[in-house]
MIDO-218507 format. One record per residue: residue number from 1; residue in three letters; chain; x, y, z of N, C-alpha, C in turn. Coordinates in Angstrom, 3 decimals. Example, Ala and Ser with C-alpha at 12.3 -4.5 7.8 and 13.67 -1.06 7.14 Angstrom:
# MIDO-218507
<node><num>1</num><residu>ALA</residu><chaine>A</chaine><n_x>13.190</n_x><n_y>-5.690</n_y><n_z>7.800</n_z><ca_x>12.300</ca_x><ca_y>-4.500</ca_y><ca_z>7.800</ca_z><c_x>13.200</c_x><c_y>-3.300</c_y><c_z>7.800</c_z></node>
<node><num>2</num><residu>SER</residu><chaine>A</chaine><n_x>12.850</n_x><n_y>-2.250</n_y><n_z>7.080</n_z><ca_x>13.670</ca_x><ca_y>-1.060</ca_y><ca_z>7.140</ca_z><c_x>12.900</c_x><c_y>0.030</c_y><c_z>7.870</c_z></node>
This chain:
# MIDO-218507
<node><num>1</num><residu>UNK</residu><chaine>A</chaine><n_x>100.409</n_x><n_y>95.460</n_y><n_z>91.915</n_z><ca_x>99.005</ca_x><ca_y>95.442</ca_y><ca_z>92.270</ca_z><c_x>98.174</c_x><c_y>95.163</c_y><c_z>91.010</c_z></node>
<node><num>2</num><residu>UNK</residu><chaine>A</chaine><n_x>96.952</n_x><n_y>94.570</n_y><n_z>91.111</n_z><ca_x>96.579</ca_x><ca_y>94.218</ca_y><ca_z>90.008</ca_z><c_x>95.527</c_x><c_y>94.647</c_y><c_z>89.752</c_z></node>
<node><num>3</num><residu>UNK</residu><chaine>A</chaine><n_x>94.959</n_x><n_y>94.984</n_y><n_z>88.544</n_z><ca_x>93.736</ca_x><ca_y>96.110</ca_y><ca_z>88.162</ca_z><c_x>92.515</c_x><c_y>95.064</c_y><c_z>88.060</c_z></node>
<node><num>4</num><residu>UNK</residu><chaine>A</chaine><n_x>91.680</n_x><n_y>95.575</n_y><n_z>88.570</n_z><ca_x>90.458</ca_x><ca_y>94.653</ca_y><ca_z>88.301</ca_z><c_x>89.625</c_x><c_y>95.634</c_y><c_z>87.350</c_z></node>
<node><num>5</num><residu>UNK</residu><chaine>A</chaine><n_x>88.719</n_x><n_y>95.083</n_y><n_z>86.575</n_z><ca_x>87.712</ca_x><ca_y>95.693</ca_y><ca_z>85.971</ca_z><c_x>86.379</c_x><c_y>95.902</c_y><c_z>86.341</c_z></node>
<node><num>6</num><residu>UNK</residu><chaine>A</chaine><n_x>85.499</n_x><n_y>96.796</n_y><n_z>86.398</n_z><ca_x>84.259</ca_x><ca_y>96.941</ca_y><ca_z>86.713</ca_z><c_x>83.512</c_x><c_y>97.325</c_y><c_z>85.550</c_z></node>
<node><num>7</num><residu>UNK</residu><chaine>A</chaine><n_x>83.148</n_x><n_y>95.418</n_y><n_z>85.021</n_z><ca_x>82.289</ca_x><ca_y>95.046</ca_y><ca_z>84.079</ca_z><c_x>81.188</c_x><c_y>96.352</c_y><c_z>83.985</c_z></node>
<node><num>8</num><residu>UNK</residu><chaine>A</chaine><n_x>80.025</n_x><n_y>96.059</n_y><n_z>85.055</n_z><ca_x>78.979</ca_x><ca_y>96.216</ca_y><ca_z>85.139</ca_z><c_x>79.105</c_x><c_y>98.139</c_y><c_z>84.461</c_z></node>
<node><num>9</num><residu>UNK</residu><chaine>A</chaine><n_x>80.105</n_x><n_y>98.694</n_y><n_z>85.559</n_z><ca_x>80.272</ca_x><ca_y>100.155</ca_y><ca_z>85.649</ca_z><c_x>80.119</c_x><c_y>100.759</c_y><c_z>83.913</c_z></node>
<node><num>10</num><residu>UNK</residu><chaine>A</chaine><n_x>81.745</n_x><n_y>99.744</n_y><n_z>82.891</n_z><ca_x>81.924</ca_x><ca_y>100.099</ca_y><ca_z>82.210</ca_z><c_x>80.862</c_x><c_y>99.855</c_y><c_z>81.204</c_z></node>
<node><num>11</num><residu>UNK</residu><chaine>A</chaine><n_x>79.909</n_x><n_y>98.762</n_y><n_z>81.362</n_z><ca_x>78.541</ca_x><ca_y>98.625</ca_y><ca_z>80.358</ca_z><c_x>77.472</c_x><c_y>100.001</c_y><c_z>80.591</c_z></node>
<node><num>12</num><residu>UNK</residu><chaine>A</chaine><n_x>77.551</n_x><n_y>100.708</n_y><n_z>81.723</n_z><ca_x>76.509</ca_x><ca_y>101.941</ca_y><ca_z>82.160</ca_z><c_x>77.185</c_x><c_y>102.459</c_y><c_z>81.379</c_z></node>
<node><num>13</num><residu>UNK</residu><chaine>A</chaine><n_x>78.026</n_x><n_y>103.013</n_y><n_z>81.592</n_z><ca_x>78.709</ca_x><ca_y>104.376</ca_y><ca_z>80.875</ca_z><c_x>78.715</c_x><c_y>103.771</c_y><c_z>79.601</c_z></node>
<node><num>14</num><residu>UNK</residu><chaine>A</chaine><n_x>78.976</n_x><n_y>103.323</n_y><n_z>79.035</n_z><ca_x>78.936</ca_x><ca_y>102.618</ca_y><ca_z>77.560</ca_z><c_x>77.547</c_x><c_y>102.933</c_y><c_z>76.680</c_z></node>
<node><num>15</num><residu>UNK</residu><chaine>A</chaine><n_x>76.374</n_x><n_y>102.846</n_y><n_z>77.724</n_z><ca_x>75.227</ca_x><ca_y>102.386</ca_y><ca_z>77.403</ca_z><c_x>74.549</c_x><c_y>103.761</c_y><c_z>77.224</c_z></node>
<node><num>16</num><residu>UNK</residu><chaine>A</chaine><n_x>74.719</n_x><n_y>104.842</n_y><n_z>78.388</n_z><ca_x>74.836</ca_x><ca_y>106.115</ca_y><ca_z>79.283</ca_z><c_x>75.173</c_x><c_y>106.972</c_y><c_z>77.818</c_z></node>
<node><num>17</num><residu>UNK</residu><chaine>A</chaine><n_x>76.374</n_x><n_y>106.806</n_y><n_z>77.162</n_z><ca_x>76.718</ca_x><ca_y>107.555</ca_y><ca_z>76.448</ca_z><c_x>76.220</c_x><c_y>107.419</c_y><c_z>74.860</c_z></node>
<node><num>18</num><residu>UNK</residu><chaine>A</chaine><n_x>75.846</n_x><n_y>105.904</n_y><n_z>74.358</n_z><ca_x>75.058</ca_x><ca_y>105.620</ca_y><ca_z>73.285</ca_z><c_x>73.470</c_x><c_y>106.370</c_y><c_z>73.706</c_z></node>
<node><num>19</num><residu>UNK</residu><chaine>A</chaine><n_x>73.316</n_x><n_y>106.380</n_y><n_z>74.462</n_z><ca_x>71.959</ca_x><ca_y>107.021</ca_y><ca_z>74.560</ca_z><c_x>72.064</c_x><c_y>108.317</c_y><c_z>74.669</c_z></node>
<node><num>20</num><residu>UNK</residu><chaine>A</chaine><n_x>72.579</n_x><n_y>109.151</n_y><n_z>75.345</n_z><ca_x>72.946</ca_x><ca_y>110.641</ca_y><ca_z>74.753</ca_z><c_x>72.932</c_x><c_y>110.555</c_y><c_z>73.450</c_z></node>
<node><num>21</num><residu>UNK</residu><chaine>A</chaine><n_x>73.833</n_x><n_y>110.102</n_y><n_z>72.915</n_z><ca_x>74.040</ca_x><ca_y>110.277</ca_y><ca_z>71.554</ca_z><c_x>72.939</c_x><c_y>110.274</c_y><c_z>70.421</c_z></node>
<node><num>22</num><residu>UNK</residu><chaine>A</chaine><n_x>72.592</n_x><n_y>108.828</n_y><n_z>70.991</n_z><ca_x>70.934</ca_x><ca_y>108.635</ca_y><ca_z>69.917</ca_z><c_x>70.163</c_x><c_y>109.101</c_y><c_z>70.487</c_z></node>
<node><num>23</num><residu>UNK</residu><chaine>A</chaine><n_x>69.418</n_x><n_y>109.631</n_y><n_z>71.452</n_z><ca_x>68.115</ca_x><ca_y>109.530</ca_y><ca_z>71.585</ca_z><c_x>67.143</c_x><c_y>110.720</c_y><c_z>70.901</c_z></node>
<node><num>24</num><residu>UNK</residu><chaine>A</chaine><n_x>67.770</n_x><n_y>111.038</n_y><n_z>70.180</n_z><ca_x>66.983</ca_x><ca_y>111.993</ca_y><ca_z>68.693</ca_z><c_x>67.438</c_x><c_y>112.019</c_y><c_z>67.767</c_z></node>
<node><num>25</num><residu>UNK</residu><chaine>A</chaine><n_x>67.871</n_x><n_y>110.653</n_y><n_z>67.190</n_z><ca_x>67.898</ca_x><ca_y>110.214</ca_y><ca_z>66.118</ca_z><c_x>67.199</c_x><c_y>109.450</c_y><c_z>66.112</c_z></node>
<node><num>26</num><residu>UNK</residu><chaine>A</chaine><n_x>66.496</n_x><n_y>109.437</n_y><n_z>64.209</n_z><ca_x>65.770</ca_x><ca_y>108.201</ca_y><ca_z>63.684</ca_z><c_x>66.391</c_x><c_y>106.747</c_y><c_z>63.723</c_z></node>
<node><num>27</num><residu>UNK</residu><chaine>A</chaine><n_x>65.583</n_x><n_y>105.913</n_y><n_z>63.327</n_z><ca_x>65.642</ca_x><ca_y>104.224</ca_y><ca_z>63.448</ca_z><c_x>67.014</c_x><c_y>104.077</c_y><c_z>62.106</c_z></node>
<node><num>28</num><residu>UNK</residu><chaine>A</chaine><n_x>67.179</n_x><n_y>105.024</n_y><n_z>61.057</n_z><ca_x>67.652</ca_x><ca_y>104.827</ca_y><ca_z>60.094</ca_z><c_x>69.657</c_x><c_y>105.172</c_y><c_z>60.986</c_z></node>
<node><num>29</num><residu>UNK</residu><chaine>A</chaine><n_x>69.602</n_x><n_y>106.610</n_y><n_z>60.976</n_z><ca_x>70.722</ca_x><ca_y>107.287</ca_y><ca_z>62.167</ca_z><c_x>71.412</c_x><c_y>106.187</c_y><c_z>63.268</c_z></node>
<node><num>30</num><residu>UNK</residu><chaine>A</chaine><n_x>70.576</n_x><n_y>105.811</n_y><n_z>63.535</n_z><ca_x>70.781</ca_x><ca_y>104.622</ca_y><ca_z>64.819</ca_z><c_x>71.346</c_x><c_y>103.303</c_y><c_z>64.355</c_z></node>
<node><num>31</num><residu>UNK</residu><chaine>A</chaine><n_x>71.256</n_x><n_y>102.981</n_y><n_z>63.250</n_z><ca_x>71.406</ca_x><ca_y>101.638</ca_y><ca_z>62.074</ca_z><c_x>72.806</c_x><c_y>102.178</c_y><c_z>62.000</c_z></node>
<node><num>32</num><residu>UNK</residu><chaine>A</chaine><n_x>72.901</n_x><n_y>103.450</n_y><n_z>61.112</n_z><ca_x>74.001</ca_x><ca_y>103.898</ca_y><ca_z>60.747</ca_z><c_x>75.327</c_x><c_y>103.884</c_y><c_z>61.972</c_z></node>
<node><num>33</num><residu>UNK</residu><chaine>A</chaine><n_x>74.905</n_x><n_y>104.427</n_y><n_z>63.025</n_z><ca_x>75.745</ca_x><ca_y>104.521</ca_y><ca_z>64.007</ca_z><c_x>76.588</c_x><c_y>103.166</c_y><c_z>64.365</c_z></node>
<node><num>34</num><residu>UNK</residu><chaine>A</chaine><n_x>75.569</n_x><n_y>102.216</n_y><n_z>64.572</n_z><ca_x>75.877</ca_x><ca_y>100.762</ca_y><ca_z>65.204</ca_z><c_x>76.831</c_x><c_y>100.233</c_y><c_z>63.983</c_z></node>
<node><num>35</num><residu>UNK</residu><chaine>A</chaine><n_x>76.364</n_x><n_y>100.520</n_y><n_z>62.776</n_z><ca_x>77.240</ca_x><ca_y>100.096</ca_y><ca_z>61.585</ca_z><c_x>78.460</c_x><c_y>100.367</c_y><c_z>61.798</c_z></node>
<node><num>36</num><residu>UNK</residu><chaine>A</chaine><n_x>78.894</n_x><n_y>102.066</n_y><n_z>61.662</n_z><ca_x>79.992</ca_x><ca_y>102.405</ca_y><ca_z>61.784</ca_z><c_x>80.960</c_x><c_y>102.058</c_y><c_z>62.976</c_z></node>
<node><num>37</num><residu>UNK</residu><chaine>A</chaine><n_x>80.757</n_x><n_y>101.637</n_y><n_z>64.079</n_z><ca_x>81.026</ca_x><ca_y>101.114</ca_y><ca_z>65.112</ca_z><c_x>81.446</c_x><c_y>99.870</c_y><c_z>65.023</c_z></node>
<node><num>38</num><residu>UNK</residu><chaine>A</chaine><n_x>80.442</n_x><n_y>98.919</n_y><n_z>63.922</n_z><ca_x>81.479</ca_x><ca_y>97.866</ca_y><ca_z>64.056</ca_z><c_x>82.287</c_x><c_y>98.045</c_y><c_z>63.070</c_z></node>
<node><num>39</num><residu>UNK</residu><chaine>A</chaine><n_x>82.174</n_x><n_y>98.443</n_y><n_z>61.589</n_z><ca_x>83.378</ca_x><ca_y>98.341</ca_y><ca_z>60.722</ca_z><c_x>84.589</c_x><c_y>99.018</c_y><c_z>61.385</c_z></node>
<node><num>40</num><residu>UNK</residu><chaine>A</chaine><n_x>84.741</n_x><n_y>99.899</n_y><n_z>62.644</n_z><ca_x>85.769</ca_x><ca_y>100.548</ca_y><ca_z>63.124</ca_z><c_x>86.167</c_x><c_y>99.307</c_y><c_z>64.026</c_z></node>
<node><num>41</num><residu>UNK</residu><chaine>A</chaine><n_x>85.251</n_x><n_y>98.122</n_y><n_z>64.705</n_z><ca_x>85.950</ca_x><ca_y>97.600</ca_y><ca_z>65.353</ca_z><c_x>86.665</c_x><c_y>96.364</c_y><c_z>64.858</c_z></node>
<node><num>42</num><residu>UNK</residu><chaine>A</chaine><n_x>85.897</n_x><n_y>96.001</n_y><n_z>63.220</n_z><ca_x>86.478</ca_x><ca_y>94.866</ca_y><ca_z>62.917</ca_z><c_x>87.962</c_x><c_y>95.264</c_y><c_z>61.923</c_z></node>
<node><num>43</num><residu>UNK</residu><chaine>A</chaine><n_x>87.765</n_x><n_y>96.608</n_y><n_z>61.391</n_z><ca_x>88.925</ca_x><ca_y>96.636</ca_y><ca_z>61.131</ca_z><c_x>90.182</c_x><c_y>96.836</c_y><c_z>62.271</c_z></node>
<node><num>44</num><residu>UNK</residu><chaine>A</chaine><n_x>90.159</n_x><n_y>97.198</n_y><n_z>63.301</n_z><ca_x>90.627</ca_x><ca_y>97.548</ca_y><ca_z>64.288</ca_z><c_x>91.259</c_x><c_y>95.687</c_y><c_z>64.545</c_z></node>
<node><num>45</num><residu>UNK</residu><chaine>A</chaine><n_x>90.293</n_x><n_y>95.093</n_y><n_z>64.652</n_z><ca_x>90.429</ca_x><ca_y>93.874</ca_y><ca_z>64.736</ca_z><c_x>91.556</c_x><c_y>93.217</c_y><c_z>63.965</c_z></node>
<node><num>46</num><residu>UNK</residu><chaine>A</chaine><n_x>91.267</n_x><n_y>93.485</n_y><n_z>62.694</n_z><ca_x>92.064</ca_x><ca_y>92.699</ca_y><ca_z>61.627</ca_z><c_x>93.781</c_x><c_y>93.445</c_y><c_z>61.670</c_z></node>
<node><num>47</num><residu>UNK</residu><chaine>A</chaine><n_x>93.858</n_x><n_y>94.408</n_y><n_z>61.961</n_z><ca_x>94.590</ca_x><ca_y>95.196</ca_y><ca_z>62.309</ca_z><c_x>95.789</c_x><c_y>94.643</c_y><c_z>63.578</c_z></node>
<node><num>48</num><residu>UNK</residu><chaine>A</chaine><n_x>94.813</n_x><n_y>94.226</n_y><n_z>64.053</n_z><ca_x>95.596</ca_x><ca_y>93.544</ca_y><ca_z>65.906</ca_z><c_x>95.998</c_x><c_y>92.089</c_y><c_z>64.869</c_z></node>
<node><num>49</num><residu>UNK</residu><chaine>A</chaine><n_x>95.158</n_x><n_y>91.640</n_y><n_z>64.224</n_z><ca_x>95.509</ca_x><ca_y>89.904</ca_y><ca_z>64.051</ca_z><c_x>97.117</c_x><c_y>90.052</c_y><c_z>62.990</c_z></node>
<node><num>50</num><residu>UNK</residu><chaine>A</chaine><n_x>96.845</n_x><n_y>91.258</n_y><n_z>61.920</n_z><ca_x>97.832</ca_x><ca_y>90.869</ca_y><ca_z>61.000</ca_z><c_x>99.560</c_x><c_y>91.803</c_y><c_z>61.976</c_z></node>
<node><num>51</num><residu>UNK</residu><chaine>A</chaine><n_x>99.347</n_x><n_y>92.553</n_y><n_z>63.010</n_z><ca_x>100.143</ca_x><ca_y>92.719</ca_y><ca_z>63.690</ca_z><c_x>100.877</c_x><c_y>91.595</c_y><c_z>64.364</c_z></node>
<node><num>52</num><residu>UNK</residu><chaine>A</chaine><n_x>99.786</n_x><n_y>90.681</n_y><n_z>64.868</n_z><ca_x>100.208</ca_x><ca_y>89.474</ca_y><ca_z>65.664</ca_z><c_x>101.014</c_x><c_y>88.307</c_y><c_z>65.009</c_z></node>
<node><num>53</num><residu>UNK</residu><chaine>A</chaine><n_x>100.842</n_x><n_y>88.301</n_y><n_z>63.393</n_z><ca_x>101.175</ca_x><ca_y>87.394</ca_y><ca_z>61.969</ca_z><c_x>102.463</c_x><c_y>88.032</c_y><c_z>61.960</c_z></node>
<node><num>54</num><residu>UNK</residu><chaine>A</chaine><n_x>102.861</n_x><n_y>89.183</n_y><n_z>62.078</n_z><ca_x>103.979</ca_x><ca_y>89.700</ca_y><ca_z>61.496</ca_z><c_x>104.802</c_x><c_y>89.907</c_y><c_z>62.969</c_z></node>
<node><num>55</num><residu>UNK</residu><chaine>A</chaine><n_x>104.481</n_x><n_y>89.847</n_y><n_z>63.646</n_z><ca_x>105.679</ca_x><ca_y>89.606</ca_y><ca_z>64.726</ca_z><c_x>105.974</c_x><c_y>88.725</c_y><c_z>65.689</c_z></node>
């Protein structure tokens, strides 16, 4: 059986839970957050590519 995804669902909750998170934090807090988020995803990233090089 095959799994479908529910785009839309998983962007609410995504969105749902960044806003808990920030919504009393400053403009500076909020910078910071989004930052750390991506350096976790691009290393995460580089991570998958040099896995993919080596096997």
């Amino acid at each position: 059986m095959e799994k479908k995804i529910d785009a839309m669902k998983m962007v609410r909750r995504i969105r749902d839970s960044h806003h808990e998170k920030l919504k009393d934090k400053s403009t500076e807090e909020r910078l910071k957050f989004f930052r750390e988020k991506s350096r976790a995803l691009r290393r995460e990233a580089n991570a998958s590519k040099k896995d993919q090089e080596a096997g």
